[in-house]
N, C-alpha and C positions, 0 to 999 in steps of 0.2 A: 316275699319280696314283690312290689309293685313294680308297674312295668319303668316311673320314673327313678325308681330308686337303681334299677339294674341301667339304667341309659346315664344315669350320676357316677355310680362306680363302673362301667366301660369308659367315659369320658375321663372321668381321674386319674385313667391310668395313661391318658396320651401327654406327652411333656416333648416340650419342642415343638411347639406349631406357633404359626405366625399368628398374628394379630387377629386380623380377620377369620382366619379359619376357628379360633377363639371365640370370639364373636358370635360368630354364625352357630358355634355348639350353644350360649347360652340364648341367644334366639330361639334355637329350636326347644333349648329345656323350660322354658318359659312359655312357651305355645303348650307344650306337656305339662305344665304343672297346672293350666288352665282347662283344661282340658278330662273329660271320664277316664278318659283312654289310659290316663296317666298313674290315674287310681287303682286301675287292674291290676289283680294278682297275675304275674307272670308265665304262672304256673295252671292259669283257665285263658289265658289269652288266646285264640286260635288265629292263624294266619287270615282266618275270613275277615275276625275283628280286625285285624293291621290293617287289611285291603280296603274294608270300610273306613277307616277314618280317617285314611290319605287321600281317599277319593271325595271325604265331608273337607279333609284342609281342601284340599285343592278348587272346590266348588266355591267354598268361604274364599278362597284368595281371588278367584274369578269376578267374584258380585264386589268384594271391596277393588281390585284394577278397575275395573268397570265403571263405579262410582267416581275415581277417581278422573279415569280419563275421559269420562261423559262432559264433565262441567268444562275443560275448556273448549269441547265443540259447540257446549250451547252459547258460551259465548263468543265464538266465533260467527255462532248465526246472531245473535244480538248487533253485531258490529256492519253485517254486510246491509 
C-alpha cells in the first residue's frame, strides 16, 4: 500500500466534517498525489522520510508566500 492510498482509506472513514475541514483533506490529497512521497510504499517509509518532506512542503510554501507578497511591495515602491 502506498503512502497515498493509506491517507484515502483513513480519510474515507471520517463522515460528518464540515465543509472546509472536507476541503482542506482534498487539498492535502492532491499535494500527495503530486508528490514522491505519495508513491512510497508504506511499509519502507521512515519517519525521516515524513520529516523530510514536510520540511521540502513547508520550504515550497515559503518561496511560493514570498512570491506572492513580494509584488505588492514592489509596487508600492513604483507608486511612491
Amino acid at each position: 500500500m502506498r503512502v497515498l492510498d493509506l491517507v484515502k482509506k483513513c480519510l474515507s472513514q471520517k463522515t460528518g466534517v464540515w465543509h472546509n475541514t472536507e476541503a482542506n483533506y482534498n487539498f492535502v490529497l492532491n499535494i500527495i498525489k503530486k508528490e514522491d512521497f505519495g508513491r512510497q510504499r508504506i511499509d519502507r517509509v521512515k519517519l525521516s522520510d515524513a520529516k523530510c518532506w514536510l520540511i521540502k512542503l513547508q520550504q515550497s510554501s515559503i518561496h511560493s508566500i514570498r512570491g506572492v507578497v513580494r509584488l505588492p511591495f514592489r509596487w508600492r515602491l513604483m507608486m511612491i
